[in-house]
C-alpha atoms as an extended CHARMM CRD file, in Angstrom:
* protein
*
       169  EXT
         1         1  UNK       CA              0.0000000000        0.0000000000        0.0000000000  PROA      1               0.0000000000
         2         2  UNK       CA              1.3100000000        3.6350000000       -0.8020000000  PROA      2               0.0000000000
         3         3  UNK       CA              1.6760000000        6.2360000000        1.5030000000  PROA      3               0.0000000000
         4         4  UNK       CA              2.4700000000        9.9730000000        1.7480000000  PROA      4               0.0000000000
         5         5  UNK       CA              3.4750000000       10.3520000000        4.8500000000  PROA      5               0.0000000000
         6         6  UNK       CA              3.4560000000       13.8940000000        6.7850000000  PROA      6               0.0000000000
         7         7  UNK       CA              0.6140000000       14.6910000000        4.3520000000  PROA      7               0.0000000000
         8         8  UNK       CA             -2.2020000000       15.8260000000        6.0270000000  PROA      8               0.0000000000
         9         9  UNK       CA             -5.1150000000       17.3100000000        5.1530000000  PROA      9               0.0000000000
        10        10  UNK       CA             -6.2490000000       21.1240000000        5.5130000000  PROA      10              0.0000000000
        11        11  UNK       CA             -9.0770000000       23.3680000000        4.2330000000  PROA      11              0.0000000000
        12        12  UNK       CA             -8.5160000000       26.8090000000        3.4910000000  PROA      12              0.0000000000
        13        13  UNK       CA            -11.7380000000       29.2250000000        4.1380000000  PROA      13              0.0000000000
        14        14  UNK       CA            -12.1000000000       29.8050000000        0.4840000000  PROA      14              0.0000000000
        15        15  UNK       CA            -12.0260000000       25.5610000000       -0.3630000000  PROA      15              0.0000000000
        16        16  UNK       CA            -15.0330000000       26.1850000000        2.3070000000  PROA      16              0.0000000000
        17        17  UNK       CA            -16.7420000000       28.6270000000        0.4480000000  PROA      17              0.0000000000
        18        18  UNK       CA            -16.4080000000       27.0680000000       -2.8570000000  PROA      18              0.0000000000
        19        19  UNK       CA            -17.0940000000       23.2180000000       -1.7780000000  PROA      19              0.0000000000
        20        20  UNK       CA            -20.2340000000       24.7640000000        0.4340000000  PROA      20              0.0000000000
        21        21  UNK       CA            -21.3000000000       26.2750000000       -3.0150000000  PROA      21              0.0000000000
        22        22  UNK       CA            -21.1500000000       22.9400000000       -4.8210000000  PROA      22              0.0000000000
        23        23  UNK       CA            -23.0000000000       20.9190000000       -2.0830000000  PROA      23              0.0000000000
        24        24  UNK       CA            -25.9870000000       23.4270000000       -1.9520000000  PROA      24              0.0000000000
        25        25  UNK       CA            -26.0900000000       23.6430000000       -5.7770000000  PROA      25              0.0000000000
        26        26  UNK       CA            -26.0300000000       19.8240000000       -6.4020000000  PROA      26              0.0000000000
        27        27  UNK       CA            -26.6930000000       18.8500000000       -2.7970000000  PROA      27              0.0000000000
        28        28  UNK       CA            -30.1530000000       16.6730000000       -2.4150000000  PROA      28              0.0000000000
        29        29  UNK       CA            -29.6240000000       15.3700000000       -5.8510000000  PROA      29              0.0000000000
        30        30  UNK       CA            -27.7430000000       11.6220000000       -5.9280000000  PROA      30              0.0000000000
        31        31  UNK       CA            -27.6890000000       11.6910000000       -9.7310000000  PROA      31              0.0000000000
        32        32  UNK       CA            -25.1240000000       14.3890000000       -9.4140000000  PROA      32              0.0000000000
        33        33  UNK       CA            -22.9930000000       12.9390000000       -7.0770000000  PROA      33              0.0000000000
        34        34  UNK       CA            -20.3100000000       12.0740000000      -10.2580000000  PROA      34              0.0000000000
        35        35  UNK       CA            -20.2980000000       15.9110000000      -10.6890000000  PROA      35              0.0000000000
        36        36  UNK       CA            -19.7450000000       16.9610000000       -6.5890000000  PROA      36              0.0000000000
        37        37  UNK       CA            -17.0150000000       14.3850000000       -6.6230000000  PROA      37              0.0000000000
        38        38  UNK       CA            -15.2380000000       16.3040000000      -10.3260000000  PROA      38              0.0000000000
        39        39  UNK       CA            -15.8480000000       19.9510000000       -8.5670000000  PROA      39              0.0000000000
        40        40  UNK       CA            -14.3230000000       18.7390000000       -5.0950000000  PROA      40              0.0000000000
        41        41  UNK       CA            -11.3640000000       17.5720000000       -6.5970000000  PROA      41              0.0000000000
        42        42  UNK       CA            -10.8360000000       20.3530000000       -8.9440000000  PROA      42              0.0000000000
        43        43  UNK       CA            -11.4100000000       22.8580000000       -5.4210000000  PROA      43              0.0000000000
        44        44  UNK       CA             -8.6640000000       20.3190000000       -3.3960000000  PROA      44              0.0000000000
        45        45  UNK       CA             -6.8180000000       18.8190000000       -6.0130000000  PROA      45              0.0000000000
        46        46  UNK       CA             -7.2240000000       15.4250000000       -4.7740000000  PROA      46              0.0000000000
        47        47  UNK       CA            -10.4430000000       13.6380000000       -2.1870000000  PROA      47              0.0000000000
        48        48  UNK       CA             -8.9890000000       12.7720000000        1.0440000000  PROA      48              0.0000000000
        49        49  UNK       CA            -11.4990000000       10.8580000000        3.3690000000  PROA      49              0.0000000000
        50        50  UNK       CA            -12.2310000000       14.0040000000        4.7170000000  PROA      50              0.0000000000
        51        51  UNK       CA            -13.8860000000       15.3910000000        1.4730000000  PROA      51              0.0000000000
        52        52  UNK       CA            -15.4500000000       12.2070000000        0.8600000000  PROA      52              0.0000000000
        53        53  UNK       CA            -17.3200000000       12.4710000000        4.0220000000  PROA      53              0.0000000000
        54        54  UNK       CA            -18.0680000000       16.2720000000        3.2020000000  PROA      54              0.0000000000
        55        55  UNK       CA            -19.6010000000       15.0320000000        0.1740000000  PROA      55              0.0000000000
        56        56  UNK       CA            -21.4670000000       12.3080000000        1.8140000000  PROA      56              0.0000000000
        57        57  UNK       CA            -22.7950000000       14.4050000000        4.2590000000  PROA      57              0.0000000000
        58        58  UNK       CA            -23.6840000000       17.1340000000        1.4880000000  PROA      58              0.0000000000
        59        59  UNK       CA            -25.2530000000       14.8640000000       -0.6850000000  PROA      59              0.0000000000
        60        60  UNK       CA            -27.4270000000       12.6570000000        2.1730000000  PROA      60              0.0000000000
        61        61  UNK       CA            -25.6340000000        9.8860000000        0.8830000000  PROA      61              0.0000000000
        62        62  UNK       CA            -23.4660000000        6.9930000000        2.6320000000  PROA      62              0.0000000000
        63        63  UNK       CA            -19.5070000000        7.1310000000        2.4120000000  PROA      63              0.0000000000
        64        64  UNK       CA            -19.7060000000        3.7500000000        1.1820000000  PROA      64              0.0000000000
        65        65  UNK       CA            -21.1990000000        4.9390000000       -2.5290000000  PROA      65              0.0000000000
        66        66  UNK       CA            -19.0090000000        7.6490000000       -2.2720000000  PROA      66              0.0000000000
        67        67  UNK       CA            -15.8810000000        5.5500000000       -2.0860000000  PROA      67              0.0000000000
        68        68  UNK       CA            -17.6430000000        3.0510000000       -4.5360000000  PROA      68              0.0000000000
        69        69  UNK       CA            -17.6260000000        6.0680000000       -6.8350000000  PROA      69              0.0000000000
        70        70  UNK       CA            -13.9940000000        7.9680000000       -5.9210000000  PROA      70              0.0000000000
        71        71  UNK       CA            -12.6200000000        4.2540000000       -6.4160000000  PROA      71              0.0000000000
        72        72  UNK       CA            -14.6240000000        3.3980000000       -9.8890000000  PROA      72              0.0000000000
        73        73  UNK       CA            -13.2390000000        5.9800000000      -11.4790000000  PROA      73              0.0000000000
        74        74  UNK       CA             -9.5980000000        6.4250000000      -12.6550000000  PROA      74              0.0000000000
        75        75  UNK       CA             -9.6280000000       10.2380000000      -12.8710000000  PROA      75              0.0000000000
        76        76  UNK       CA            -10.7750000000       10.5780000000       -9.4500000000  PROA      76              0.0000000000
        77        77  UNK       CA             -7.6500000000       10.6990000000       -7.2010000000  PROA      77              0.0000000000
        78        78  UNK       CA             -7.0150000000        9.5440000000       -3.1110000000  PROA      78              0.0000000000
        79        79  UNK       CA             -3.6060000000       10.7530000000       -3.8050000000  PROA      79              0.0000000000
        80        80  UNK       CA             -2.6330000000       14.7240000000       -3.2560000000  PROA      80              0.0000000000
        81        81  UNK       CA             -1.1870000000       15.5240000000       -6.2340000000  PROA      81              0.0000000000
        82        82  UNK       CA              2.0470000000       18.0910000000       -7.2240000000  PROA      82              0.0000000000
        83        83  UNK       CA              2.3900000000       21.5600000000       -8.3080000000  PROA      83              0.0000000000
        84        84  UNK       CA              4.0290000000       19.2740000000      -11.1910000000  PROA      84              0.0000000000
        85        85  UNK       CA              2.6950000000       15.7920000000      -12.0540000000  PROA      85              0.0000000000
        86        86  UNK       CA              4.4370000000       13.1770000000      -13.9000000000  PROA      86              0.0000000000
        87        87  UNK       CA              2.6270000000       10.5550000000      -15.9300000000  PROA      87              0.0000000000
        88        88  UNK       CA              3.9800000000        8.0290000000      -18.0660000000  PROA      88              0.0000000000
        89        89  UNK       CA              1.6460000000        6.3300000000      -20.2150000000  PROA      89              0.0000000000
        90        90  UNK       CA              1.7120000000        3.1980000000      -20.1190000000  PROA      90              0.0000000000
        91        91  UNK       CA             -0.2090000000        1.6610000000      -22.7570000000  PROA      91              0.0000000000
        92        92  UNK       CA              0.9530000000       -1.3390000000      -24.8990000000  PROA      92              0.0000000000
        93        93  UNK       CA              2.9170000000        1.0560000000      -27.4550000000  PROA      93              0.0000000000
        94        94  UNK       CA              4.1810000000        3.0470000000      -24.3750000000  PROA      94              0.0000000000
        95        95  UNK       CA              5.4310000000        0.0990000000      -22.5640000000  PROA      95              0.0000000000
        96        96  UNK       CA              6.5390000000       -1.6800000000      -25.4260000000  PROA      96              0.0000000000
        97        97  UNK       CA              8.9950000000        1.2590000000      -26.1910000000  PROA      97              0.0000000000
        98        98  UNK       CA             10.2540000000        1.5700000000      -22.5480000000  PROA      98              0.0000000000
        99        99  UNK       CA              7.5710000000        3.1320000000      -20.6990000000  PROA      99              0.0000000000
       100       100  UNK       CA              8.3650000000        0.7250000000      -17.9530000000  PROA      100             0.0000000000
       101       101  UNK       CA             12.1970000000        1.9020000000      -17.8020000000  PROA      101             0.0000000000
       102       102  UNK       CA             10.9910000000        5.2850000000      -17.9750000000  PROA      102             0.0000000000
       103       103  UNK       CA              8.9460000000        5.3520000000      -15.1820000000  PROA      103             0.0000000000
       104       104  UNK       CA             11.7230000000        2.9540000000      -12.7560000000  PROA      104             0.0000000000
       105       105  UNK       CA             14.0590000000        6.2180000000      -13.5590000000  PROA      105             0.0000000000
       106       106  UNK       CA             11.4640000000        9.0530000000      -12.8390000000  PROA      106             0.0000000000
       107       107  UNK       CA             10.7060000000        6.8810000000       -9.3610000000  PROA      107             0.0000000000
       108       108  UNK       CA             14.1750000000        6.9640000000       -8.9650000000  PROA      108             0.0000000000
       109       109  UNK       CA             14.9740000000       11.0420000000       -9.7260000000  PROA      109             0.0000000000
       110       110  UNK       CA             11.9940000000       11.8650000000       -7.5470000000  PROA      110             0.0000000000
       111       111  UNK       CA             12.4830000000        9.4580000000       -4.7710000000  PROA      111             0.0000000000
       112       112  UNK       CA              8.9750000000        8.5070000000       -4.6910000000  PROA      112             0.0000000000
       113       113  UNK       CA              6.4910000000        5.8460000000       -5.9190000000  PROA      113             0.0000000000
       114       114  UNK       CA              3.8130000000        5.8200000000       -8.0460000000  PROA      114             0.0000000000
       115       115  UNK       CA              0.6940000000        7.9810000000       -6.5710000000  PROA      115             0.0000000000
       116       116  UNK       CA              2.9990000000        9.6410000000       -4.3730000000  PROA      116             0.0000000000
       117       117  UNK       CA              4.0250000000       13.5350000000       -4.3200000000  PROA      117             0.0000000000
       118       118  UNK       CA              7.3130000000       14.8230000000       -2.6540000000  PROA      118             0.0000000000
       119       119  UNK       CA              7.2350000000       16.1550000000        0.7570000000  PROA      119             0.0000000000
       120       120  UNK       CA              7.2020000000       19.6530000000       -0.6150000000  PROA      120             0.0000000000
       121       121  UNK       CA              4.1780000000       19.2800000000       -2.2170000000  PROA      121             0.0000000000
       122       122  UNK       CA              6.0960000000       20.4100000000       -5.9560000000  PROA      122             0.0000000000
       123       123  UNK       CA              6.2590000000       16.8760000000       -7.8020000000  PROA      123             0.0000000000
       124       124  UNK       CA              3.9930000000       13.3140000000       -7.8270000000  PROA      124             0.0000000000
       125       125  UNK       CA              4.0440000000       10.5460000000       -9.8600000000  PROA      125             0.0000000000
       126       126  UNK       CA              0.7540000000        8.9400000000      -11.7160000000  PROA      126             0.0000000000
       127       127  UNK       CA              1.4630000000        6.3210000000      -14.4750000000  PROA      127             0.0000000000
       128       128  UNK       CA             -1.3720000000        6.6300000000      -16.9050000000  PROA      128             0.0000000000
       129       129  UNK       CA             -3.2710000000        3.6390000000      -19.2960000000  PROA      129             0.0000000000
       130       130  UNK       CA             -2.9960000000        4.4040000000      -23.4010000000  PROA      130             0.0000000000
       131       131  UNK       CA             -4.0910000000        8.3440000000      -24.2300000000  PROA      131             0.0000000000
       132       132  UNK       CA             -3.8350000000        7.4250000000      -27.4540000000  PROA      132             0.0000000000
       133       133  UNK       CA             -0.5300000000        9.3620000000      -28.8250000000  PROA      133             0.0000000000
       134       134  UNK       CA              1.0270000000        5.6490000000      -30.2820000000  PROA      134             0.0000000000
       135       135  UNK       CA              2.8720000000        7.5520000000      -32.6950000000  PROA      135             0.0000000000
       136       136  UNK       CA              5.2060000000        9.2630000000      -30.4230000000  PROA      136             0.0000000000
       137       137  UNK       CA              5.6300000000        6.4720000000      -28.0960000000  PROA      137             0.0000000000
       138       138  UNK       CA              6.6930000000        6.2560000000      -25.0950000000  PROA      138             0.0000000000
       139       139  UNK       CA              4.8510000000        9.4400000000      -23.7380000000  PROA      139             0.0000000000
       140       140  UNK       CA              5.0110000000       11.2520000000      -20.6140000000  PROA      140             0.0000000000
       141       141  UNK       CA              2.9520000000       14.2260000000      -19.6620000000  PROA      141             0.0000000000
       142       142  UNK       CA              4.0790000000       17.4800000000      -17.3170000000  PROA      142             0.0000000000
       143       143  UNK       CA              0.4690000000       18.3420000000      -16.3850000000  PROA      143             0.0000000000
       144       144  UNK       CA             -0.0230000000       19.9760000000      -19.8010000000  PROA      144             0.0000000000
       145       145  UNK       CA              3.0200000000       19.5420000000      -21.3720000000  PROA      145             0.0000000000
       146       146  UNK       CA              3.9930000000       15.9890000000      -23.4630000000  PROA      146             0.0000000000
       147       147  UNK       CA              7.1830000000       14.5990000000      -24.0860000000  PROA      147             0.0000000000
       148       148  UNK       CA              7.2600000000       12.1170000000      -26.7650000000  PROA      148             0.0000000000
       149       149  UNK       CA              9.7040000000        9.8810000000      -28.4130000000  PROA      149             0.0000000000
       150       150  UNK       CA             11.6730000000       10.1340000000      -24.9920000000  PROA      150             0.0000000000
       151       151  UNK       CA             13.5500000000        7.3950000000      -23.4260000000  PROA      151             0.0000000000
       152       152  UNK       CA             14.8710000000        7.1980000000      -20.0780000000  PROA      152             0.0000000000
       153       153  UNK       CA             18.3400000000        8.3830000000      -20.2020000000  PROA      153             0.0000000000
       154       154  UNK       CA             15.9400000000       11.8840000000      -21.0670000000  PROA      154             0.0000000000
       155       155  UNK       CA             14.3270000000       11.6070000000      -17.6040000000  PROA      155             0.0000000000
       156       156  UNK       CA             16.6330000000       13.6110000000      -15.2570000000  PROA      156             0.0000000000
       157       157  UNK       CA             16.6910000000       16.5250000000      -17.9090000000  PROA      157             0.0000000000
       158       158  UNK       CA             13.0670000000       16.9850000000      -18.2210000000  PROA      158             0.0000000000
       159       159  UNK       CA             13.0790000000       16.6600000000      -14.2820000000  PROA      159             0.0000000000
       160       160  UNK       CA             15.8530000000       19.4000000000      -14.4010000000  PROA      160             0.0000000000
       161       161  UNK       CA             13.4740000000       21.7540000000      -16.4580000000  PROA      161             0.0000000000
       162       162  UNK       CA             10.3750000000       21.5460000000      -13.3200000000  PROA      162             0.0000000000
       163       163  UNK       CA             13.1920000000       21.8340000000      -10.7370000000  PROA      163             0.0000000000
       164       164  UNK       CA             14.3240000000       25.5390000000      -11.9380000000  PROA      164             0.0000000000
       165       165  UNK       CA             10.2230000000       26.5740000000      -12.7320000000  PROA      165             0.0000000000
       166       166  UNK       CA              9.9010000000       25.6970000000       -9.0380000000  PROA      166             0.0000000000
       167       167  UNK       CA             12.6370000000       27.7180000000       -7.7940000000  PROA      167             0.0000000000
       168       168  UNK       CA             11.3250000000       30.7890000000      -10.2390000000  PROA      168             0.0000000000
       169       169  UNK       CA              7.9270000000       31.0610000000       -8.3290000000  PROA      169             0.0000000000
């Protein structure tokens, strides 16, 4: 089992406001319970147990659908994610290419596992399934950003390139 350890969970008064908001907008509804889950974790980045019982509570339904739900879906995350977050697809093209070796480096360079983020909160690690860019296998995503064709020995420099955006904020 994966752990982040020291990471603990906090609200800020405007997370408050804004997950309030969403409960008494979709609150009373179960159908949109899919919806409160996608707007919680774009407010926290992430649903920690503690959201999912906000949302449980919110939504006068039990924690065991919400987990059901958090856990049925792939792009719903139980992980706290960076301010930069790594994902190497690996899909059969992907992994085929070296998505695998790719990934064992990035672990490495980070010092973290899969699902976890770095004590200070700036990178985590999510291995994806195919996202359907075959062509420039093996992939890796930057939040936004793609790297294609890459290969592993190209892992510490792309690494490298997030360290210095960090230190520029």
């Amino acid at each position: 089992m994966k752990e982040n350890k020291g990471v603990c969970f906090t609200e800020t008064p405007e997370q408050k406001v804004q997950m309030d908001a969403v409960l008494e907008q979709y609150g009373g509804d179960e159908s949109n319970l899919l919806v409160v889950l996608q707007e919680a974790q774009k407010i926290y980045g992430y649903l920690p147990i503690e959201v999912q019982k906000k949302v449980a509570d919110g939504m006068g339904v039990s924690m065991e659908k919400v987990y059901g739900v958090v856990t049925f879906y792939s792009f719903l995350r139980t992980d706290p994610v960076g301010k930069y977050n790594f994902s190497v697809c690996m899909g059969t093209v992907c992994y085929v290419k070296g998505a695998g070796l790719i990934n064992e480096k990035l672990k490495e360079v980070l010092g973290i596992d899969d699902g976890q983020c770095t004590p200070d909160g700036l990178f985590a690690i999510a291995p994806t399934r195919c996202i359907g860019c075959c062509g420039l296998a093996p992939v890796m995503f930057v939040n936004d950003d793609v790297y294609g064709n890459i290969t592993h020995n190209d892992v510490e420099d792309i690494v490298e390139i997030y360290r210095k955006r960090a230190k520029n904020l």
